[in-house]
C-alpha positions as CSV (number, residue, x, y, z in Angstrom):
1,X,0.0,0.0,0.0
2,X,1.2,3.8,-0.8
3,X,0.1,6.5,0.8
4,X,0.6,10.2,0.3
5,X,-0.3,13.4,1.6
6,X,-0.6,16.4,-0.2
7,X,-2.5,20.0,0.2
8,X,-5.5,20.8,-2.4
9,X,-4.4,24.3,-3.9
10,X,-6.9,24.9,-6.7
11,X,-9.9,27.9,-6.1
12,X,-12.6,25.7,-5.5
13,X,-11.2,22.5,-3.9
14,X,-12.4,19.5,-5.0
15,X,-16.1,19.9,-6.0
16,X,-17.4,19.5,-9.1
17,X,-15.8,19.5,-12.1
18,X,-12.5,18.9,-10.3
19,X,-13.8,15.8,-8.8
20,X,-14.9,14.7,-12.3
21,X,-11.5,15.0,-13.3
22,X,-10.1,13.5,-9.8
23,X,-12.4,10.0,-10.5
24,X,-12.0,9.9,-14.2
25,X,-8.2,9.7,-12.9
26,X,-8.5,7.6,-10.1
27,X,-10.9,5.0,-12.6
28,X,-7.7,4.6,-15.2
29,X,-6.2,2.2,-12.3
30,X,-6.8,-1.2,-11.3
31,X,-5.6,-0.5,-8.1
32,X,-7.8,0.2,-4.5
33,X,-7.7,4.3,-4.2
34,X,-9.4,6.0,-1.2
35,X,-8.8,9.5,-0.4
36,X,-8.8,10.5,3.2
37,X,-9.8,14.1,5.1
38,X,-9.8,14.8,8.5
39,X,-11.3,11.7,10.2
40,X,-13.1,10.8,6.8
41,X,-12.1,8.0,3.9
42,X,-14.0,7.3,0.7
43,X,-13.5,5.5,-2.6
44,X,-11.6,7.9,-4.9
45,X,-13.4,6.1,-7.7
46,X,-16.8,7.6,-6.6
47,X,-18.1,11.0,-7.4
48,X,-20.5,11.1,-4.8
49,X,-17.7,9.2,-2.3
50,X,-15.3,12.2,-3.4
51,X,-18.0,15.0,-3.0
52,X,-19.2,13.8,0.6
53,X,-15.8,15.0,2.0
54,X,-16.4,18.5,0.8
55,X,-12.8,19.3,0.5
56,X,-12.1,22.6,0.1
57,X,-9.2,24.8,-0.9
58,X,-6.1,24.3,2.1
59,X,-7.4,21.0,2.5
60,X,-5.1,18.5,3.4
61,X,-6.2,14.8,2.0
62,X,-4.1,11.6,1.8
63,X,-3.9,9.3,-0.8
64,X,-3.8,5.5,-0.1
65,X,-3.2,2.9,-3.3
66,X,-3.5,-0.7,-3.0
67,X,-3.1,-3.0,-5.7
68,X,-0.6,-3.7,-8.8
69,X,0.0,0.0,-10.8
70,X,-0.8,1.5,-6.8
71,X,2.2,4.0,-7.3
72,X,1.9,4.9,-10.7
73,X,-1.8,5.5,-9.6
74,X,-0.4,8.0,-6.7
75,X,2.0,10.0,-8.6
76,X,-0.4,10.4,-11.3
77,X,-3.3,11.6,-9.4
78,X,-0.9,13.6,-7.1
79,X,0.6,15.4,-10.4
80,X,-3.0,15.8,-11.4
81,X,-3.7,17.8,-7.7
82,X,-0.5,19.4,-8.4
83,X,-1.5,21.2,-11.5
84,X,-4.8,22.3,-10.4
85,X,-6.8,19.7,-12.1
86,X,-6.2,20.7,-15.9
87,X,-8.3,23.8,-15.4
C-alpha cells in the first residue's frame, strides 16, 4: 500500500468539475484508491464518495493505493492535484 499526503491548492477545492477530473483519474487504475480528510475516507473512484468529504481549498487529504499499478496511480493523481486539475 502507498500512501501520500498532499495540500489541495486549486480555487474551489475538490467539487465539481474537479472531482470529475479526480475520479475519471483515479478509474484509469486497477488499483484500490481512497482519499482521506480529516477523520473521513472514501473510494476515490466515486463521485459522490469524493464530494461527501467537501474538500475545500487548504485541504489536506491523503492518498492511499492498493493494488498492482498503486504508485503509478499515486504519482499520477498527485501530479494531477498538483497542476490544479487541468483547469
Amino acid at each position: 500500500m502507498i500512501t501520500k499526503t498532499i495540500t489541495i491548492q486549486n480555487t474551489v477545492g475538490l467539487h465539481a468539475r474537479p472531482a470529475t477530473f479526480f475520479i475519471q483519474k483515479a478509474n484509469s487504475y486497477k488499483s484500490s484508491i481512497w482519499i482521506e480528510n480529516s477523520d473521513r475516507r472514501a473510494n476515490a473512484k466515486s463521485l459522490l464518495g469524493v464530494l461527501s468529504l467537501g474538500i475545500s481549498k487548504g485541504d489536506t487529504i491523503t492518498l492511499l493505493a492498493d493494488g498492482e499499478d498503486e504508485q503509478d496511480a499515486v504519482d499520477g493523481l498527485v501530479n494531477l492535484v498538483l497542476t490544479g486539475f487541468n483547469e
